[in-house]
Backbone as CSV, one residue per row, in Angstrom:
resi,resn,N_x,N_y,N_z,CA_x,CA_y,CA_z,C_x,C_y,C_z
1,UNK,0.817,-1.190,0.000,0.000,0.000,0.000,0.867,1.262,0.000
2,UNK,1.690,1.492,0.560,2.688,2.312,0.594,3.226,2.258,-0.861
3,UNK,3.819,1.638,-1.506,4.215,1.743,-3.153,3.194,2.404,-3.897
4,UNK,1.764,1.779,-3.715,0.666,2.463,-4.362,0.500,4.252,-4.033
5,UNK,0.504,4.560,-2.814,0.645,5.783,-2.097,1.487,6.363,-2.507
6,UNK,3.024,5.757,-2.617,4.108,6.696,-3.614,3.569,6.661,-4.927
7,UNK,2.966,5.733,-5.951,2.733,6.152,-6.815,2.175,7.415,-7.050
8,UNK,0.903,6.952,-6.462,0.157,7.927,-6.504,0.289,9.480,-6.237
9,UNK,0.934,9.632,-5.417,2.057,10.991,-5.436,2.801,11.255,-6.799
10,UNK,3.131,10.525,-7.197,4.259,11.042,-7.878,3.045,11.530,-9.191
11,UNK,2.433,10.853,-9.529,1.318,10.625,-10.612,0.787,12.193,-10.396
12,UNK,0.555,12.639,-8.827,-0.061,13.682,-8.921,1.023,15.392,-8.730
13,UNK,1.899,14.626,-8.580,3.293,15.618,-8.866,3.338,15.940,-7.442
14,UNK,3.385,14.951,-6.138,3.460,15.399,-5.323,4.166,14.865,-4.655
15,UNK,5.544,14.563,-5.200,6.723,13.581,-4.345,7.142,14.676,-3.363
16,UNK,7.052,15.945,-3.244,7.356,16.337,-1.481,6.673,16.075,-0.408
17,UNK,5.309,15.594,-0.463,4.895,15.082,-0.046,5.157,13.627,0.663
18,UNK,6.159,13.016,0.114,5.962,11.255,0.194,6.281,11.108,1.698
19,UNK,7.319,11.845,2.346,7.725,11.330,3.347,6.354,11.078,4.674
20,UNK,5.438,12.713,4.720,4.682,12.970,5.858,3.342,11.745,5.133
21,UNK,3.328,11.388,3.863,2.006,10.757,3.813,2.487,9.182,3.784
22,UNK,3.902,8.586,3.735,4.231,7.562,3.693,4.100,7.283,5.149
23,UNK,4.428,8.193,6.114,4.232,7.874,8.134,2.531,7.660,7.795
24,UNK,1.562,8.624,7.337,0.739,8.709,7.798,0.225,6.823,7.387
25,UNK,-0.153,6.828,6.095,-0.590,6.024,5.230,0.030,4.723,6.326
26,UNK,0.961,4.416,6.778,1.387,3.307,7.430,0.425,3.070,8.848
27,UNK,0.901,4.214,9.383,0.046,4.352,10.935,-1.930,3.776,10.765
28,UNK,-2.111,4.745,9.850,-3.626,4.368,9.631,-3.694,3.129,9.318
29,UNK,-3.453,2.909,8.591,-3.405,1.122,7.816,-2.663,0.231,9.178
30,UNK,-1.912,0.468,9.486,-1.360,-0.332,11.267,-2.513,-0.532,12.228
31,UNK,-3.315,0.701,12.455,-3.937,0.757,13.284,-5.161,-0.021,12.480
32,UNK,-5.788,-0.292,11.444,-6.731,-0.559,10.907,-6.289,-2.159,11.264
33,UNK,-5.443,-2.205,10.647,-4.868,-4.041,10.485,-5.251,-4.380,12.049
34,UNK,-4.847,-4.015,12.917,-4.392,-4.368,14.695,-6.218,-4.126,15.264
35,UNK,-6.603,-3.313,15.039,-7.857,-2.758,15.779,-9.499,-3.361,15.208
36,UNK,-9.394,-3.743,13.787,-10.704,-3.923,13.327,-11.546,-5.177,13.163
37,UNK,-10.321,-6.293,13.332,-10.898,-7.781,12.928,-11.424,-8.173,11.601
38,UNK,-10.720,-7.162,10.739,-11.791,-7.257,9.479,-10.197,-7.739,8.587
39,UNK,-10.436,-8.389,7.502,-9.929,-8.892,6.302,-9.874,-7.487,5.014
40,UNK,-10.511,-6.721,5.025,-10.497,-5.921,4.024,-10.803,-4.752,4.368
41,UNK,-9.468,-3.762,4.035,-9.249,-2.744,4.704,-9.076,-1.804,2.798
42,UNK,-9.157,-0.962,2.637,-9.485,0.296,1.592,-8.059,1.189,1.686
43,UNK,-7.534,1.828,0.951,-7.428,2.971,0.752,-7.454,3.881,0.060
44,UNK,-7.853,5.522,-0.099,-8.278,6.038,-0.534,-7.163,7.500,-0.713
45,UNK,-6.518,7.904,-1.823,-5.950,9.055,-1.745,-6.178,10.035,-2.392
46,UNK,-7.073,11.124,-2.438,-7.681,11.871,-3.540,-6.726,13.711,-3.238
47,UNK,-6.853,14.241,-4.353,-6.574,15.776,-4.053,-7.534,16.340,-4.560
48,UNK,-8.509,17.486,-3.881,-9.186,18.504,-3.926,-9.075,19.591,-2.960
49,UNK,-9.058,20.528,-4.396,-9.427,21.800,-3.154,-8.303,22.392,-2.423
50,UNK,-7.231,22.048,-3.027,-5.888,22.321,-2.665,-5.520,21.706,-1.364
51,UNK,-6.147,20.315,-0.836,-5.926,19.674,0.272,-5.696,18.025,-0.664
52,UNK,-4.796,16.940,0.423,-4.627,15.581,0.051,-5.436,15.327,1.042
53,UNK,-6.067,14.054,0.735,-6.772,13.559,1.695,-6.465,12.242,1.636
54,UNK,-5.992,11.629,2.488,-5.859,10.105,2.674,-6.701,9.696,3.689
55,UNK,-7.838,8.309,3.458,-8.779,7.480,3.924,-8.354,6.347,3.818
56,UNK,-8.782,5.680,5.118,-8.623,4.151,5.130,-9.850,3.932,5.945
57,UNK,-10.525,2.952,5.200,-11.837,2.189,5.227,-11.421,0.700,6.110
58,UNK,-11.621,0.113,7.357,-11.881,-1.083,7.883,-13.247,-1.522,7.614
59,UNK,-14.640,-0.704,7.490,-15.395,-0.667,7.438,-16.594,-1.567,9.051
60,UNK,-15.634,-1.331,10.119,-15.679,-1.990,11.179,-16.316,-0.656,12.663
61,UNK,-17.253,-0.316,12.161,-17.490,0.860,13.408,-17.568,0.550,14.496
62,UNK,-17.110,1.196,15.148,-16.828,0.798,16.788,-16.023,2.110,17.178
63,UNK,-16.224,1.930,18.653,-15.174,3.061,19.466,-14.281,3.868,19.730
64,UNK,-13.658,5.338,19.822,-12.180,5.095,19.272,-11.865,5.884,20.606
65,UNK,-10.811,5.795,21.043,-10.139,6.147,22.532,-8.561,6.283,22.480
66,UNK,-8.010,7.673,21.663,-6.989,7.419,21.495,-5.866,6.826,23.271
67,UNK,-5.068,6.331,22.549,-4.290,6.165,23.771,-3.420,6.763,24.109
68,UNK,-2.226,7.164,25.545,-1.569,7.403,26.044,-0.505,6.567,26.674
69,UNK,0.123,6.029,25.702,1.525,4.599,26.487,1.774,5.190,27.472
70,UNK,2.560,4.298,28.362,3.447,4.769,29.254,5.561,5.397,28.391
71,UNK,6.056,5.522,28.656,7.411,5.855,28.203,8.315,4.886,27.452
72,UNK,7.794,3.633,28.024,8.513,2.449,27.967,7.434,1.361,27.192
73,UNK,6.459,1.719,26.495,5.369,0.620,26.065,6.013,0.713,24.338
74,UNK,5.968,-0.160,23.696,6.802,-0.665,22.787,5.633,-0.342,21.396
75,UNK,3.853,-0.321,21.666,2.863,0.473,20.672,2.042,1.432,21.440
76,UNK,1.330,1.925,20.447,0.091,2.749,21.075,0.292,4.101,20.557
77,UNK,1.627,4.591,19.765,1.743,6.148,19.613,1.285,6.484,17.981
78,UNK,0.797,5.749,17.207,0.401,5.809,16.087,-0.714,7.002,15.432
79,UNK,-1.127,6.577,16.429,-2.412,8.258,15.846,-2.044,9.396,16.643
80,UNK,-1.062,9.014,17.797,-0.837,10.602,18.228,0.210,11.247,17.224
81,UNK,1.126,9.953,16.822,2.086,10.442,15.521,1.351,11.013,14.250
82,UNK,0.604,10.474,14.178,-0.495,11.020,12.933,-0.902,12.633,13.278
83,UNK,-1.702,12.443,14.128,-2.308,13.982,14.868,-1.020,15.244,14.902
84,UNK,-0.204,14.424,15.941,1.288,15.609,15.643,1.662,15.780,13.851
85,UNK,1.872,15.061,13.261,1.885,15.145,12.162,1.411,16.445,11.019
86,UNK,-0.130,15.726,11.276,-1.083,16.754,10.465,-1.227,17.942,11.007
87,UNK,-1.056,18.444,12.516,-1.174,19.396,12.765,0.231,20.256,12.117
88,UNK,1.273,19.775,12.418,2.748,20.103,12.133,2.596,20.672,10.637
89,UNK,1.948,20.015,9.732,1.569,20.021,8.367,0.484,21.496,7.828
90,UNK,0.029,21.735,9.332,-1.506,22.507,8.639,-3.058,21.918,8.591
91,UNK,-2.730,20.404,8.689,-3.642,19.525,8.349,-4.804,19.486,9.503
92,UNK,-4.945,17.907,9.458,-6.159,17.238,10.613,-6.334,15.890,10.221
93,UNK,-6.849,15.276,11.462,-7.518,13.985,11.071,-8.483,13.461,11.560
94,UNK,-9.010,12.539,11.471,-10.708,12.158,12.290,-10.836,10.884,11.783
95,UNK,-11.486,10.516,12.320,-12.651,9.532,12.357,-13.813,9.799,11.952
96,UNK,-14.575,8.804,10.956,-15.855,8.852,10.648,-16.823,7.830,9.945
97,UNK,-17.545,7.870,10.523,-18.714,7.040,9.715,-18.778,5.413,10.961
98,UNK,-18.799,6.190,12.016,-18.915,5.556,13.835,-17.655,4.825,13.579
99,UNK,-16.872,5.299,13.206,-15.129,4.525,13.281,-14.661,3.585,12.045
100,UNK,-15.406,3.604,11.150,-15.218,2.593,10.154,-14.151,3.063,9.096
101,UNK,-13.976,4.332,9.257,-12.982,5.284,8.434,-12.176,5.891,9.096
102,UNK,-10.728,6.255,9.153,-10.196,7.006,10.050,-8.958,7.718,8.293
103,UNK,-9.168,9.374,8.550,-8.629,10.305,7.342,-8.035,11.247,7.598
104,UNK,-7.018,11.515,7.067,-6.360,12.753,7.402,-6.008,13.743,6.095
105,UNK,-5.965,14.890,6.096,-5.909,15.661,5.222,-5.025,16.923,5.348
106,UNK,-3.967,16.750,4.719,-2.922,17.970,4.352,-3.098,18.878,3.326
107,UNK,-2.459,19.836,3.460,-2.598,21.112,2.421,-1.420,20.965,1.463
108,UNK,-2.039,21.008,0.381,-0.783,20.633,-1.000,0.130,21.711,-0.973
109,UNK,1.092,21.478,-0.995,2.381,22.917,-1.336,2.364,23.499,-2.152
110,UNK,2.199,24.911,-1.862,2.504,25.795,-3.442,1.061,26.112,-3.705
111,UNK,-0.481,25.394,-3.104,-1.254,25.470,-4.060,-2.135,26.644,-3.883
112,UNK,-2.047,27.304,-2.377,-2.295,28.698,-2.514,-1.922,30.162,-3.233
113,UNK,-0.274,29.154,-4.290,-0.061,29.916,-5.491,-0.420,30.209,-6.324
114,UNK,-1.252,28.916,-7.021,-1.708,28.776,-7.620,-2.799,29.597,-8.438
């Protein structure tokens, strides 16, 4: 999924991008794989509107409670890495559709030049 995700960047001329959406794209899809019990997980990378938006579909709604490891816990920092991330970026991320989707969305570079 990650190869597809670089493609898809590059396709959309947005290899400065690869590094912050290659963390993201992993974390979401980690957390989807570990959290949903489901076999078929989506992803989705579209640009509009001078924003990227990356979606990943478990299609598994249920609860979400981000967590807080302790210092020494070896998982659990994945969506706060995400969240620091997108904020760091300009961005955001969420949950939606009672947890079955979890998306984050950055602002394309340059495109307020545009």
């Amino acid at each position: 999924m990650r190869r597809i995700a670089a493609a898809r960047l590059r396709y959309c001329g947005l290899e400065a991008m690869t590094d912050e959406v290659m963390l993201i794209v992993s974390e979401l899809l980690t957390n989807a794989l570990q959290h949903s019990g489901t076999t078929e997980i989506s992803l989705n990378i579209t640009v509009e509107d001078g924003a990227l938006r990356v979606l990943v579909r478990d299609g598994m709604p249920g609860g979400f409670t981000p967590q807080h490891p302790t210092d020494t816990a070896e998982s659990g920092r994945g969506l706060l890495l995400v969240d620091a991330l997108a904020k760091g970026c300009g961005g955001e991320w969420g949950i939606s559709d009672a947890g079955a989707e979890t998306w984050c969305t950055l602002p394309v570079p340059g495109e307020s030049q545009r």
